[in-house]
C-alpha positions in Angstrom: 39.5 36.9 -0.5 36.2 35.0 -1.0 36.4 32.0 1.8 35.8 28.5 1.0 33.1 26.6 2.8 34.8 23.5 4.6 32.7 21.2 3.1 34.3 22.1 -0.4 37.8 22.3 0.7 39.8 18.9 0.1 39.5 16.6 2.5 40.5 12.6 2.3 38.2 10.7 0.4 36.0 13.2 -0.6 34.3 13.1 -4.6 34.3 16.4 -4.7 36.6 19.4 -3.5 38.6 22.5 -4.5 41.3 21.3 -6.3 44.8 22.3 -4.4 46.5 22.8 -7.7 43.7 24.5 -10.0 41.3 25.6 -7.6 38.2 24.2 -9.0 35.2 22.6 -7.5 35.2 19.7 -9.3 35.0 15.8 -8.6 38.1 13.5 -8.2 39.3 10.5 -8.5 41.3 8.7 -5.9 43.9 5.9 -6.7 45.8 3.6 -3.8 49.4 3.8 -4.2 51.5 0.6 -2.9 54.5 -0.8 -3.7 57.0 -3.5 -1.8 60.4 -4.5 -3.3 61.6 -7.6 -2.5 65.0 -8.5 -1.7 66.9 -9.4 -5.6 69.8 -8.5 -6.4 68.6 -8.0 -10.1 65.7 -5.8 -9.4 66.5 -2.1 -10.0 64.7 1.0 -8.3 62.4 2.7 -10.7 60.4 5.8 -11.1 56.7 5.9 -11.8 55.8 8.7 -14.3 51.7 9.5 -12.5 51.0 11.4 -16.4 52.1 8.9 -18.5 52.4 6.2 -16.7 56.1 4.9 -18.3 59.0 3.9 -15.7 62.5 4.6 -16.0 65.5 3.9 -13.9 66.7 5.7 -11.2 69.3 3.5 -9.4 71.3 0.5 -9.8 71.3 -3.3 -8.6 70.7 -3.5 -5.4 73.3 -6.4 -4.8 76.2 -3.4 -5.1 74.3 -1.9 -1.6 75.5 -3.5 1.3 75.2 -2.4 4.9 78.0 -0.7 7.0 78.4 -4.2 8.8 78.5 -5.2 5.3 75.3 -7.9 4.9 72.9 -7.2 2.1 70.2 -5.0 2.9 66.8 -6.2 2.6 64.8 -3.5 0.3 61.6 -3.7 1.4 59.3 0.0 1.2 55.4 -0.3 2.3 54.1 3.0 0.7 50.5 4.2 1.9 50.4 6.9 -0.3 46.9 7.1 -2.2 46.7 10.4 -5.0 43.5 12.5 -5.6 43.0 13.1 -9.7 41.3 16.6 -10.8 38.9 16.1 -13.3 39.1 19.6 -14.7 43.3 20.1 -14.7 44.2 16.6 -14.7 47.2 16.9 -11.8 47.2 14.7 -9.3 47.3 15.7 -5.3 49.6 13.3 -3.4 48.2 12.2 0.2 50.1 9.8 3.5 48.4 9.0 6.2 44.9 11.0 4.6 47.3 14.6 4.3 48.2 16.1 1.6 51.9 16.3 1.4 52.2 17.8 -2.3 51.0 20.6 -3.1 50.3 21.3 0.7 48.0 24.7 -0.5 44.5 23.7 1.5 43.0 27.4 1.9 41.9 27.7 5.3 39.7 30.6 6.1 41.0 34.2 6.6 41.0 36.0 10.0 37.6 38.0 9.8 38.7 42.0 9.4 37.0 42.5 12.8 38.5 39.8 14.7 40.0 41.2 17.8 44.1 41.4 17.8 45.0 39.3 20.1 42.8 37.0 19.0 43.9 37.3 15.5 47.3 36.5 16.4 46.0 33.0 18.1 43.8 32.0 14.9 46.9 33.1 12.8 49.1 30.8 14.5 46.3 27.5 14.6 47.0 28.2 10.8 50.7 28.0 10.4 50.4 24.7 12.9 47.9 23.2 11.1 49.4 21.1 8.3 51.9 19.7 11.3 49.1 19.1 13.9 45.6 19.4 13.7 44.9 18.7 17.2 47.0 21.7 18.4 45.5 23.4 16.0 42.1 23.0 17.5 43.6 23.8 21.1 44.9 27.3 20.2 41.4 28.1 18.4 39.8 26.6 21.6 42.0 29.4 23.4 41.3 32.3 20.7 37.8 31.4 21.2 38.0 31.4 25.3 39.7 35.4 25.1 37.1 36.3 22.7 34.2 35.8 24.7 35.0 38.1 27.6 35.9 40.7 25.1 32.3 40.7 23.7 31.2 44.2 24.3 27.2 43.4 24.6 27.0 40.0 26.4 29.5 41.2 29.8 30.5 37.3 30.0 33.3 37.0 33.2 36.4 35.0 32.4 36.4 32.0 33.5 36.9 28.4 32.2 35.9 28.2 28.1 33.1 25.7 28.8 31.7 27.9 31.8 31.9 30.8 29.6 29.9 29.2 26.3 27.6 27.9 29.0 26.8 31.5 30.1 27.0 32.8 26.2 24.7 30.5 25.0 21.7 31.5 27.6 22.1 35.0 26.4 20.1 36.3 22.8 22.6 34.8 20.4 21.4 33.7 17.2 20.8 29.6 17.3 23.5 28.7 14.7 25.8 30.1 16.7 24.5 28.4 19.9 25.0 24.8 18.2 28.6 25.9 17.3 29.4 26.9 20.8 27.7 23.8 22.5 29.7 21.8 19.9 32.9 23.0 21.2 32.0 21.8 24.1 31.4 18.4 23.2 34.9 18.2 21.2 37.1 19.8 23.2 39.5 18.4 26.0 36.9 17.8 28.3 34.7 15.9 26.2 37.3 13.7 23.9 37.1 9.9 25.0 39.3 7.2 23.6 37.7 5.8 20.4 35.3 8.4 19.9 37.1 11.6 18.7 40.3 11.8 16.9 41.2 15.2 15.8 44.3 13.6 14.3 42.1 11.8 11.3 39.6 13.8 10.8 40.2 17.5 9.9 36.7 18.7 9.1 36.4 19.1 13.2 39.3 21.6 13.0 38.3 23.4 9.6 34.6 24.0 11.4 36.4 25.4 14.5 38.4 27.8 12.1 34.8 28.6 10.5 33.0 29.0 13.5 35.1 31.3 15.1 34.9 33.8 11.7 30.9 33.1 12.5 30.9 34.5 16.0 32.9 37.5 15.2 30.3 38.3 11.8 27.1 37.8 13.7 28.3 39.1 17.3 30.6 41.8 16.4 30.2 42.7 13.3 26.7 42.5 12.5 25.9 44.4 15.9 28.6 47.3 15.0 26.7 47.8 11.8 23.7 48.3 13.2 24.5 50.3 16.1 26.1 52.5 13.9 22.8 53.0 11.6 21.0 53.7 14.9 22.9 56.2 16.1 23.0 58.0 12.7 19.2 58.8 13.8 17.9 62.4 14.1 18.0 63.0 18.1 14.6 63.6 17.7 14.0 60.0 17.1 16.6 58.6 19.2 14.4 60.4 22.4 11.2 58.8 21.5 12.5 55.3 20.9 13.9 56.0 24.6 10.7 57.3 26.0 8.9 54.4 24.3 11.3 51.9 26.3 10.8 53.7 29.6 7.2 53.6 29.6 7.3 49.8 28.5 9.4 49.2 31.4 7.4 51.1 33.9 4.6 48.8 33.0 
């Protein structure tokens, strides 16, 4: 399954997203829901209809509702609901506290095929926990993150603490993308999260990158590698002992 980029995948306030119900990248439209009822016995519930806008009843006077130590309630709901509106299906995306609650169908990115097991099972489980808690989220992919590194092949990293062991990644020849991603982790994880400064809570774009990122480092230093080392060794032997001898006399140099 082709993966989304997280800067397309719906996000509070953004203009422009895939849409959870259709699945287009298209722009929306976001509308502020809230509504208080006041205490009145006369005033009856109602339902908004989002298409068409007409209300009908669903409930009757309040003054037959009475508490079990039998004063009147006071009705009073504060709603911060505020809907997203697809310009290409027309449905409308329902979001509280800036989460989408109906349809809940954000697409986060797959486990990459060559993501190592154990791993896998860490990134799979950041995914079920998402929707509930981004901030654990980010912790587990903090942790699939700190048993992947040692389990790089080419780099021979020691385990130790995740920030010691990006640290030590970083100096080695990694591509520079993947440097900034690392180094990033560093600055949002627990170490590095001050009071007023990082909320994982509000703002899911840091977790969707971490779920990104870790796809990243398996493609460029697993996969790509494996690919490559795999074209190299398909040489004729022939060639495969010069290349060496080339190396050896540069290194006797």
């Amino acid at each position: 399954m082709q993966q989304i980029p997280s800067e397309h995948l719906p996000s509070f306030h953004r203009d422009a997203f895939h849409c959870p119900r259709c699945k287009v990248l298209v722009p929306q439209k976001w509308y502020k829901l809230e509504r208080s009822y006041p205490h009145n016995e006369n005033v009856e519930l109602v339902e908004v209809n989002l298409k068409s806008e007409n209300r009908k009843p669903i409930g009757g006077p309040m003054g037959g509702i009475r508490n079990p130590d039998g004063s009147e309630p006071n009705f009073h709901f504060d709603w911060h609901l505020e809907l997203s509106y697809c310009t290409h299906c027309h449905n409308y995306t329902i979001w509280e506290n800036k989460k989408i609650i109906f349809p809940y169908t954000t697409e986060l990115p797959q486990p990459h095929e060559d993501m190592l097991e154990d791993v896998r099972g860490i990134y799979i489980e950041a995914m079920n926990v998402f929707k509930h808690s981004p901030r654990a989220a980010a912790a587990l992919l903090r942790l699939a993150i700190e048993l992947m590194i040692p389990q790089l092949e080419d780099y021979q990293i020691k385990k130790s603490s995740i920030n010691n062991m990006i640290g030590e990644l970083v100096q080695k020849d990694i591509p520079e993308h993947v440097q900034q991603g690392l180094d990033s982790i560093r600055v949002y994880g627990n170490e590095g999260i001050h009071p007023g400064e990082i909320d994982l809570t509000d703002d899911e774009s840091i977790v969707l990158f971490l779920f990104e990122l870790i796809n990243i480092m398996v493609e460029e230093l697993i996969t790509k590698k494996k690919k490559i080392k795999s074209f190299y060794e398909n040489l004729p032997q022939g060639k495969l002992q010069g290349i060496f001898q080339r190396d050896k006399r540069k290194q006797e140099k």
